[in-house]
C-alpha positions as CSV (number, residue, x, y, z in Angstrom):
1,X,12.7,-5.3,14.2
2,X,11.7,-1.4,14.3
3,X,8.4,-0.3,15.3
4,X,5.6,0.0,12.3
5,X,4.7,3.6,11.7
6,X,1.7,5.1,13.9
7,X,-1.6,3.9,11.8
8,X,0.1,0.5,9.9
9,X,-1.8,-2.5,10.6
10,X,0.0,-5.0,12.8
11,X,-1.5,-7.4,14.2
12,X,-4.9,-9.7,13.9
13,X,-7.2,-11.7,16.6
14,X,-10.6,-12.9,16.8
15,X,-12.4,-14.5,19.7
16,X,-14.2,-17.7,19.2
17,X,-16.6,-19.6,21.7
18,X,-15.6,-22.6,19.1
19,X,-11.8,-22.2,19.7
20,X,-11.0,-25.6,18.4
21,X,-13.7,-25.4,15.6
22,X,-11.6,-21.9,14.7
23,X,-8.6,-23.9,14.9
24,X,-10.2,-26.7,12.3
25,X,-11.7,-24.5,10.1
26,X,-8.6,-21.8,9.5
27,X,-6.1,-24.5,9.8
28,X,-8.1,-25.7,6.4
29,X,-9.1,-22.4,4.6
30,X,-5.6,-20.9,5.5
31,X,-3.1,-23.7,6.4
32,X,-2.6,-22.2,9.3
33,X,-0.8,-24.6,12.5
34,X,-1.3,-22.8,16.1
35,X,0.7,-22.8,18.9
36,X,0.5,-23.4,22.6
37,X,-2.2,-21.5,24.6
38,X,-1.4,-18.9,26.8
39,X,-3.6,-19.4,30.4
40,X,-2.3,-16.5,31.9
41,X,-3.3,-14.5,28.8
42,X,-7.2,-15.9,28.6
43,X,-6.2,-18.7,26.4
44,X,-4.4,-16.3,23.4
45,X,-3.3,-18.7,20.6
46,X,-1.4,-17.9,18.0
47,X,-1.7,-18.9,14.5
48,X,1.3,-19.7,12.1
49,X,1.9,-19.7,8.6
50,X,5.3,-21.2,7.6
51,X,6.3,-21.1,10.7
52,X,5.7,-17.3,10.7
53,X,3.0,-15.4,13.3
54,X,0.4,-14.2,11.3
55,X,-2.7,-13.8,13.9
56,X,-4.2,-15.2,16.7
57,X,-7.7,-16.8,18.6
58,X,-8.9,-16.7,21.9
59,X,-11.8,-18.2,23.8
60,X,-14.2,-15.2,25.5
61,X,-13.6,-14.6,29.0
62,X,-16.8,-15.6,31.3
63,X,-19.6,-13.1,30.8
64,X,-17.8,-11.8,28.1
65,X,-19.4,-14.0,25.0
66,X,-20.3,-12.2,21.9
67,X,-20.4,-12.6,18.2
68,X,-17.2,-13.6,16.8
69,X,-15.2,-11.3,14.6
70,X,-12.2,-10.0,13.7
71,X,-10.1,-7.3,15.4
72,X,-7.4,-5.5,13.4
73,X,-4.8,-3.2,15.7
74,X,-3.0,-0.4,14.2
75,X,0.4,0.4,15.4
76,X,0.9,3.5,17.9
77,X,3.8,4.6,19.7
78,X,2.0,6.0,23.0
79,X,-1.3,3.9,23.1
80,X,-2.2,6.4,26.0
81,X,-2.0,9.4,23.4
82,X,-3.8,7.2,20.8
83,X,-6.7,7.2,23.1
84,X,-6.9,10.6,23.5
85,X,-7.0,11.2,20.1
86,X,-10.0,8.5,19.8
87,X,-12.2,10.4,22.2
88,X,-11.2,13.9,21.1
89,X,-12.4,12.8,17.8
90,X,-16.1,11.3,18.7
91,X,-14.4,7.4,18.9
92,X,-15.1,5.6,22.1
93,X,-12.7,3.8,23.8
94,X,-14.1,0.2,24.9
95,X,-11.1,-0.8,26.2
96,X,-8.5,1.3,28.1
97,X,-4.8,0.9,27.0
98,X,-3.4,-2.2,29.3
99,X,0.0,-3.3,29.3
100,X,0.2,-6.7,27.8
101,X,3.0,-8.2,29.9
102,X,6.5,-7.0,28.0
103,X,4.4,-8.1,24.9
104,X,3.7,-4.6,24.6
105,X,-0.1,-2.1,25.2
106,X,-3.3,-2.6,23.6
107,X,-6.7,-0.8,23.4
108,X,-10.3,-1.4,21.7
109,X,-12.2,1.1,20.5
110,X,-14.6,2.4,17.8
111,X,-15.2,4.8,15.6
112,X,-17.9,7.3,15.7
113,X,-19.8,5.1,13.0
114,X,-19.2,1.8,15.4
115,X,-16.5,0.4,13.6
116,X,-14.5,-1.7,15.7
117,X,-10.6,-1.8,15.9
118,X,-7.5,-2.3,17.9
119,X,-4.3,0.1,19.1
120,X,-1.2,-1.8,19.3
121,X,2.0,-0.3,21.0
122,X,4.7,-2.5,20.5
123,X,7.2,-3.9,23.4
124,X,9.4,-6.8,22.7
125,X,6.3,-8.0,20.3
126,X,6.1,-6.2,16.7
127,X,3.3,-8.0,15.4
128,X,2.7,-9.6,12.0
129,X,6.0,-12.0,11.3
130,X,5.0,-12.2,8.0
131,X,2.6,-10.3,5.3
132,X,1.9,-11.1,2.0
133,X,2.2,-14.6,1.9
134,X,0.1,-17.6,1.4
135,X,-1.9,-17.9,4.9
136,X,-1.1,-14.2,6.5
137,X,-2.5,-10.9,6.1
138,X,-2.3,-8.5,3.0
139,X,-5.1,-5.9,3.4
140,X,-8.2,-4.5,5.3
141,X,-10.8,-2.2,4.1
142,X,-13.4,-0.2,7.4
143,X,-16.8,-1.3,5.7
144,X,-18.9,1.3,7.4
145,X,-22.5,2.9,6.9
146,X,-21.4,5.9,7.8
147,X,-18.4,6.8,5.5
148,X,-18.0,10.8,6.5
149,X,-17.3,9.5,9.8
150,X,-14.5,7.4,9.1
151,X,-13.3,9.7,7.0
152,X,-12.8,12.3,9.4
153,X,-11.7,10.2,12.2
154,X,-9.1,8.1,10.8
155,X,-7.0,10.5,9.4
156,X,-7.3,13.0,12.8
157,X,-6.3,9.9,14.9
158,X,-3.4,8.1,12.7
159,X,-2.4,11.2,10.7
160,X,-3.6,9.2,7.5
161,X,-3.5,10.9,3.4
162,X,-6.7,10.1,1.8
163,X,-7.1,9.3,-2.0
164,X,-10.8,9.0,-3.7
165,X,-11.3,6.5,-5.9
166,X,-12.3,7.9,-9.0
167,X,-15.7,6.1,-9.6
168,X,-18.8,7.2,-10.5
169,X,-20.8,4.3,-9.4
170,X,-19.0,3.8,-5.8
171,X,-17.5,5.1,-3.3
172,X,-14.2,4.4,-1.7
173,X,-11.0,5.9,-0.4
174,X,-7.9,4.3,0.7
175,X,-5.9,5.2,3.7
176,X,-1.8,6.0,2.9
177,X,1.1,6.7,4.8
178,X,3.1,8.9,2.4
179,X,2.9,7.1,-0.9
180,X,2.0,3.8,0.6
181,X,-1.6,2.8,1.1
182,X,-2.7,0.8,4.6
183,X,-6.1,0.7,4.8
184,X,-9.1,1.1,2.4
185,X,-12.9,2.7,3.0
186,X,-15.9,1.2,1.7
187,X,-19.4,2.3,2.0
188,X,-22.3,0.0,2.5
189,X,-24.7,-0.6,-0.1
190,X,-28.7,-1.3,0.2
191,X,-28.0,-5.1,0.0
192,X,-25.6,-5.0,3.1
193,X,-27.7,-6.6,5.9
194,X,-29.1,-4.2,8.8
195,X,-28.1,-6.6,11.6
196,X,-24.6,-6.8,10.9
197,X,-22.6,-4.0,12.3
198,X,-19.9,-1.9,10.3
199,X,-16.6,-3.6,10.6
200,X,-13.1,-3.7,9.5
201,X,-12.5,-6.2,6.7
202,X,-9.2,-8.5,6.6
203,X,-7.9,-10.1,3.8
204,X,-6.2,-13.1,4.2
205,X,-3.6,-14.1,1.5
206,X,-4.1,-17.7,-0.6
207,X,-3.0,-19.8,-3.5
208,X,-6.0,-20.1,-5.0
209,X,-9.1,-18.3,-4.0
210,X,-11.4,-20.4,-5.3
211,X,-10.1,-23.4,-3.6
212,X,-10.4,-21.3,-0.7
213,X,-14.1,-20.7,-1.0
214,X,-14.7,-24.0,-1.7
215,X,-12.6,-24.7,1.8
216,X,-15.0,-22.1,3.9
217,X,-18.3,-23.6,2.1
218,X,-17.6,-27.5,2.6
219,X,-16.5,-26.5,6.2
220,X,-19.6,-24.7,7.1
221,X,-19.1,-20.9,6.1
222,X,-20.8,-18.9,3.3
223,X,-19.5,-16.7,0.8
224,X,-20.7,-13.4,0.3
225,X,-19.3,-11.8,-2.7
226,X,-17.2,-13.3,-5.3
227,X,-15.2,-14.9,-6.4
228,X,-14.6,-11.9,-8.6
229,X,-10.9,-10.8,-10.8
230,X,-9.2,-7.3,-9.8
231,X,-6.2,-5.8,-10.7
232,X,-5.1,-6.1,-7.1
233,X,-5.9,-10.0,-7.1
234,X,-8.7,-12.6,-7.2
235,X,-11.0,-12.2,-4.2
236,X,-14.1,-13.0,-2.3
237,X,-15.5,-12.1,0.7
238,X,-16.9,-15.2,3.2
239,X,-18.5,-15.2,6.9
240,X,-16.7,-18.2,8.7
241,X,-19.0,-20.8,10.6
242,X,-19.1,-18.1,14.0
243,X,-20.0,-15.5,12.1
244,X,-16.8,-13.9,11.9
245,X,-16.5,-12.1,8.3
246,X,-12.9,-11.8,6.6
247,X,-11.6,-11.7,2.7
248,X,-9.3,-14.3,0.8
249,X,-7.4,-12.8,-2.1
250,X,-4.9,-14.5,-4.3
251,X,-2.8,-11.9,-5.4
252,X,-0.7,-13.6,-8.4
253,X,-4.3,-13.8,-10.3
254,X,-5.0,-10.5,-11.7
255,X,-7.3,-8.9,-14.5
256,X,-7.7,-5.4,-15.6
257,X,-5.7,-1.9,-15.6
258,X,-4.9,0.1,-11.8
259,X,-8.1,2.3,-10.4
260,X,-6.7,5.7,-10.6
261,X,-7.3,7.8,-7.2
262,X,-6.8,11.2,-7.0
C-alpha cells in the first residue's frame, strides 16, 4: 500500500485505565472485535471492524495516567522534519519522534491553542485498513478555542488549502489536500465547558446513529449534541464512559443541500 500524503489522517488510539471496559463498550457502540495485546508495545490493542484495522487502545504506562481521549496521527514522510515544523510554528512537541519497531515513527504534539494530535511516518504499517465503513473512521474536525491559531499552524506544518464556510452564524473551515478535504475547524461556543480542553474530534462511521446513541447511553456514556440530519450524514457527538469524546455519523442518512465554502 503507498504512503498517505503528508497531513491525511491515518491512524487512531486512545488510552484507557478501563482497557477492558473500552473494549466492552466500543465492541457494542461500534462492533468492533480486538486483537491480541502487544506487551512489548505497553499493551497496544488493536481494534477491527470486518476484519479490517480501524484503531487501537492501550492501558497508560505507570505514572503516566490521565484522562482518556482520542489521538488522531496525520501521516508524514520524515516525522523528524514534521517536528521541526511543529516548533518553528509555536506547536510543542510532547513527544519526540520514536521509532515504532519496523511499525514505523510516531510523535505527540500540540498545537499552539493545545490541541492535541499525532505524526505518523509509516514503515511496514500504513494505518487505517479500512475508512468509511460501518465501525472505522470517516472524519475529524480540531474543536479549538482558539481558531486563528489552528488556522495558521495547520496549514504551515501539513501544507494544508483552507476553505471558509460560508456562514454567517458560525465559523468553520475545512482542511484540503488539493480538492479533497481531511480535516475540518470548529470554533468553540459559550456553552462548550471550560474544563475540557480543545481537542481533535473523530467520527466513527455507523448504521444507524441513533441506535448508536442509544448504545453509548445504556452503556454508561452521554451524548452531547444531536442526533441532528446534515447533508454529510446523521450525527451526534457523545463522551464515552472515560471521558474520551468522539462522533458517530451514519452517512447513507442525509437531509439538506451541500454548505458552499469559498
Amino acid at each position: 500500500m503507498a504512503d498517505a500524503p503528508e497531513g491525511t489522517p491515518i491512524w487512531a488510539d486512545a488510552m484507557f485505565s478501563d482497557l477492558e471496559g473500552a473494549k466492552a463498550f466500543y465492541g457494542e457502540v461500534l462492533g468492533w472485535t480486538f486483537g491480541e495485546s502487544s506487551p512489548e508495545y505497553g499493551g497496544y490493542t488493536r481494534a477491527f471492524a470486518d476484519g479490517k484495522a480501524v484503531a487501537a487502545v492501550v492501558p497508560p504506562a505507570p505514572g503516566q495516567e490521565g484522562p482518556s481521549r482520542w489521538c488522531l496521527y496525520l501521516a508524514s514522510p520524515d516525522a523528524a522534519a514534521t517536528a521541526g515544523r511543529i516548533r518553528g510554528n509555536g506547536g510543542t512537541v510532547l513527544m519526540e519522534p520514536m521509532q515504532v519497531g519496523e511499525f514505523g515513527t510516531m510523535c505527540l504534539a500540540q498545537d499552539p491553542g493545545g490541541v492535541f494530535f499525532g505524526v505518523w511516518q509509516g514503515g511496514t504499517y500504513k494505518g487505517f485498513e479500512a475508512t468509511n465503513v460501518p465501525g472505522s473512521f470517516c472524519w475529524a474536525e480540531v474543536v479549538t478555542r482558539e481558531p486563528g491559531k489552528s488556522d495558521a499552524f495547520f496549514p504551515a506544518v501539513f501544507g494544508y488549502g483552507v476553505k471558509t464556510l460560508v456562514d454567517p452564524e458560525g465559523d468553520f473551515k475545512v482542511f484540503d489536500l488539493g480538492r479533497d478535504p481531511v480535516l475540518g475547524r470548529m470554533e468553540t461556543t459559550d456553552e462548550f465547558p471550560p474544563e475540557v480542553p480543545s481537542y481533535v474530534q473523530v467520527y466513527w462511521t455507523v448504521a444507524d446513529c441513533d441506535a448508536a446513541v442509544a448504545a453509548v447511553r445504556k452503556l454508561g456514556g452521554r451524548l452531547v449534541f444531536g442526533p441532528m440530519t446534515t447533508p454529510f450524514g446523521r450525527f451526534a457527538a457523545v463522551v464515552d464512559p472515560q471521558g474520551a469524546p468522539f462522533a458517530v455519523i451514519d452517512t447513507t442518512t442525509t437531509e439538506g443541500e451541500m454548505p458552499v465554502f469559498t
